[in-house]
Structure formats: C-alpha cells, structure tokens
C-alpha positions, 0 to 999 in steps of 0.5 A: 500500500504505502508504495503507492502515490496520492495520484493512485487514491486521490478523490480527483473530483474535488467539491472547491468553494470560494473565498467570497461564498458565505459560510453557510454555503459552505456548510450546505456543501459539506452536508450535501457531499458528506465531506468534512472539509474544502479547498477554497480557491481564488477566481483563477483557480489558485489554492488560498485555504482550507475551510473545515468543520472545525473552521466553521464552529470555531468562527461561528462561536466568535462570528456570525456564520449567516454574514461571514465569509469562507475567507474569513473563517479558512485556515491558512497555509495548507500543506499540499502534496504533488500527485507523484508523492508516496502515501507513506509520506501523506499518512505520515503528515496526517499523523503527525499535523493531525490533519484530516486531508491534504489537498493534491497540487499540480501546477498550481491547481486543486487535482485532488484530494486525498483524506484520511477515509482514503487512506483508511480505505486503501488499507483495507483493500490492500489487506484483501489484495495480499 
C-alpha cells in the first residue's frame, strides 16, 4: 500500500468553494457531499485555504456564520502534496499535523484530494489484495 502515490487514491473530483461564498454555503456543501472539509480557491483557480468543520464552529462561536465569509473563517497555509508523492509520506503528515486531508497540487491547481477515509480505505483493500 504505502508504495503507492496520492495520484493512485486521490478523490480527483474535488467539491472547491470560494473565498467570497458565505459560510453557510459552505456548510450546505459539506452536508450535501458528506465531506468534512474544502479547498477554497481564488477566481483563477489558485489554492488560498482550507475551510473545515472545525473552521466553521470555531468562527461561528466568535462570528456570525449567516454574514461571514469562507475567507474569513479558512485556515491558512495548507500543506499540499504533488500527485507523484508516496502515501507513506501523506499518512505520515496526517499523523503527525493531525490533519484530516491534504489537498493534491499540480501546477498550481486543486487535482485532488486525498483524506484520511482514503487512506483508511486503501488499507483495507490492500489487506484483501495480499
């Protein structure tokens, strides 16, 4: 398994919200995809940050999630991988960050993603394949 790529078991269609949306459009994404988390891109495209579950309820605690933007609420920088990087490396950081997902990253845009429910799954069915 670990000798495997994140291009082998990335999500490559990436649900993506705007920094402008309001933070109630991006908790109507995540429920409707059952995601935990999204990449928040520019109008070109370009990674700005993540917006997570965990994003969202900090902000609200503090804010007004009915007026607030993504870009207010998003963390940033965010750890990306290119495509060709081992899942070795990507389950590492997970671990060690105590990330939940790592947006994969190819000339300077969103390709895919690759979380720990990935990681998890491709577990699973290497043990069935060995």
């Amino acid at each position: 398994m670990l000798t495997k790529t994140a291009a082998d078991i990335m999500t490559s269609r990436v649900v993506t919200i705007g920094q402008d949306a309001r933070l109630t459009d991006a908790i109507r994404l995540l429920l409707r995809y059952h995601i935990s988390g999204l990449p928040v891109l520019d109008a070109d495209g370009s990674l700005l940050g993540i917006l997570s579950e965990h994003d969202i309820i900090n902000y609200a605690l503090s804010g007004d999630a009915e007026t607030a933007t993504v870009a207010e609420a998003m963390s940033t920088p965010v750890m990306t991988f290119p495509p060709t990087v081992s899942l070795e490396e990507i389950a590492n950081c997970l671990a060690e960050k105590r990330l939940r997902r790592v947006p994969i990253v190819a000339d300077g845009k969103v390709v895919g993603i690759v979380s720990r429910r990935d990681i998890l799954r491709e577990m699973l069915f290497a043990d069935y394949n060995e």
